[in-house]
N, C-alpha and C positions, 0 to 999 in steps of 0.2 A: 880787611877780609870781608867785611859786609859791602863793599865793591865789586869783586869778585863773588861774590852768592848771589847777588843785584845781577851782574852780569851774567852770569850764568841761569839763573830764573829767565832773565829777558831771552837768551840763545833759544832756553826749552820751549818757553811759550813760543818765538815762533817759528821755533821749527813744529811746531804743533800747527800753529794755524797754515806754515806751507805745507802738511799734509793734507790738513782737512779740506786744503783748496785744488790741491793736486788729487784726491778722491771726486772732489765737487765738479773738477774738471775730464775727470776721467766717465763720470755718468752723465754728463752733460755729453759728450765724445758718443756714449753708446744709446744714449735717447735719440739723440740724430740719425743715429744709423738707423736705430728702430725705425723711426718716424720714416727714414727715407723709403728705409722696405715696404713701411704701411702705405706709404704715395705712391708708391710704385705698384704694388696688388689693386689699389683702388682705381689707378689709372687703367690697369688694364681689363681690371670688370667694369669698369667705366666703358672703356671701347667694345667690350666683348656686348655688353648691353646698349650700348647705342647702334650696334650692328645689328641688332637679332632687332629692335627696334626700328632700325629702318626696313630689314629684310621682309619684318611684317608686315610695316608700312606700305611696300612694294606689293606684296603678294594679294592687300586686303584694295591698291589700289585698282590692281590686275583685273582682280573677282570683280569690283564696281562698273571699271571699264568695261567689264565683255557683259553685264548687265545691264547697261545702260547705254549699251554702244546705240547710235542711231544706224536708219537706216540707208548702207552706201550705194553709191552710184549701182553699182557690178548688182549686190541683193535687188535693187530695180530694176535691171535690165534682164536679172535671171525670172524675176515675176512675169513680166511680161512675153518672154520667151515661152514660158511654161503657160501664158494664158492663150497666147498664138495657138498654142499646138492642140490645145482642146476644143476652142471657136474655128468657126469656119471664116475663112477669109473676107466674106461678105459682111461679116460681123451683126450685129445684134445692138448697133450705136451706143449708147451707153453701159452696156453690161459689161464691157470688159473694164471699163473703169471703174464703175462698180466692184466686179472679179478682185481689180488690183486693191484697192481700198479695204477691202472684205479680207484679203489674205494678208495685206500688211499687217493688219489688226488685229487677226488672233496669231500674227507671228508674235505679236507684241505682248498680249494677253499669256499667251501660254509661255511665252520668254519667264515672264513674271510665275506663272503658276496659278494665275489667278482661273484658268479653265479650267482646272482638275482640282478638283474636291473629291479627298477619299473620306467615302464614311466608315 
């Protein structure tokens, strides 16, 4: 009989421990899923934030580029069209280069804001 209580002790015991492990497995089971859910919200405020991040990136490269753009072919050719039309064609030798020089420069100047000063 004390074979039988032995054996039956060792049944209990582990039918205890394959609960406690079928529990252990079971939260193991729903921490993953949690976790997968939290990888997955993060993945996507990750790209949601890498987006607005580049979008800015784009927008603040935009702004720099049209302030800093130099000056092209076509804005020279319109300078000089517009200094044509005020000189006489006999021209003033030097002045119109002068003209062109002078008006590149406060195109450049007030591009910037550096001409206007409000008090």
């Amino acid at each position: 009989q004390d074979y039988l209580l032995d054996l039956y002790m060792a049944i209990e015991i582990n039918n205890n421990f394959l609960k406690q492990y079928e529990n252990f497995v079971e939260e193991s089971q729903r921490s993953v899923k949690e976790l997968a859910v939290m990888k997955e919200k993060m993945e996507l405020l990750s790209r949601d934030y890498g987006q607005l991040n580049q979008n800015l990136s784009d927008s603040l490269r935009r702004k720099f580029d049209e302030r800093n753009r130099t000056i092209t072919e076509t804005q020279t050719n319109e300078t000089l069209q517009s200094c044509n039309r005020f000189l006489p064609s006999n021209g003033y030798g030097n002045l119109k280069e002068i003209m062109i020089i002078f008006f590149l420069t406060l195109n450049k100047y007030a591009r910037y804001g550096i001409l206007w000063h409000h008090v």
